[in-house]
C-alpha positions in Angstrom: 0.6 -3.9 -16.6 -1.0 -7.1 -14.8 0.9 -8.2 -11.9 2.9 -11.6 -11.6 0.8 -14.1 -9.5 3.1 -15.2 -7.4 4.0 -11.3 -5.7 0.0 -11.8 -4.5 0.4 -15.3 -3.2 3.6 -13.5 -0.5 0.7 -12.0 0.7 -1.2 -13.2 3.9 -4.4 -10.8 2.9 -5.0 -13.2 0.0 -3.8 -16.0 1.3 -7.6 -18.0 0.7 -7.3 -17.0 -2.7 -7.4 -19.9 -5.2 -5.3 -19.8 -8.3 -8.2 -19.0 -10.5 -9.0 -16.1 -8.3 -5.7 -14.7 -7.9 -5.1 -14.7 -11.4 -7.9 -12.6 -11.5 -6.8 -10.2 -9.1 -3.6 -10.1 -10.2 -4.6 -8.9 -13.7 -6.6 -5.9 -12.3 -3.8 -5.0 -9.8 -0.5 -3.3 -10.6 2.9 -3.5 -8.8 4.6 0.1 -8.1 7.8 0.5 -6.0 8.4 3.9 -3.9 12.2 5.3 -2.9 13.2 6.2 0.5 10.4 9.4 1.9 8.6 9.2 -1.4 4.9 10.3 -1.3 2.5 8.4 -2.2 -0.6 10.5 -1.2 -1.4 13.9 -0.3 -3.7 15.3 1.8 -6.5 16.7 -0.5 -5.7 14.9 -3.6 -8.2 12.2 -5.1 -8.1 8.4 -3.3 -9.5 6.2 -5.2 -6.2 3.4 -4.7 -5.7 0.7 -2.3 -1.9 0.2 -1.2 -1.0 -3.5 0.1 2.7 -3.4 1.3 4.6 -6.5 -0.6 8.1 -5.3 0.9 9.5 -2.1 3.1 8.2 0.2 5.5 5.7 2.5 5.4 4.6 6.1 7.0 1.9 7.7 7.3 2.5 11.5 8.1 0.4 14.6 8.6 1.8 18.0 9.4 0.7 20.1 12.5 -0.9 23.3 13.4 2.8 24.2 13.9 4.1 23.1 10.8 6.3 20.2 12.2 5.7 16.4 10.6 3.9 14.3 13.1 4.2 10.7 12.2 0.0 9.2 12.8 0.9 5.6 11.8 3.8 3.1 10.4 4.1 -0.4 9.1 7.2 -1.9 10.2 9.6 -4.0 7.5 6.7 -6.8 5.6 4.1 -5.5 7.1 1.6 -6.8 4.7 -1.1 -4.1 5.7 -3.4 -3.2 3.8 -3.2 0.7 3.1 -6.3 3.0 2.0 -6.0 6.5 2.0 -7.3 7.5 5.5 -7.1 11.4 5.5 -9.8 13.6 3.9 
């Protein structure tokens, strides 16, 4: 499902982008929406996705050699950072 134009255009990351080009971008891109804690990505599984934060918060977690969550990076509220799965 292409993504509506005007989501990309809220986005400083593709801010140069003319309309021709993000209509392009926008029909190879897909919007998804994540609850409170849900995962998006875990360690070992396949990247191969981009994330660019529209809206929300974000956290990037890892667990330790003692089994407690240690948080290694957040996006604060509109962030508008462009996420890439950064753990092996």
């Amino acid at each position: 499902m292409a993504c509506n134009p005007e989501i990309l255009r809220q986005v400083p990351l593709f801010a140069l982008l003319d309309d021709d080009e993000t209509a392009v971008l926008a029909g190879q891109v897909e919007v998804k929406s994540f609850g409170a804690r849900q995962r998006i990505y875990k360690i070992g599984e396949p990247g191969g996705q981009a994330y660019v934060m529209v809206s929300g918060s974000v956290r990037l977690t890892t667990i330790d050699e003692d089994h407690q969550e240690v948080v290694a990076d957040a996006a604060p509220d509109h962030g508008h950072r462009p996420r890439r799965n950064r753990l092996p």
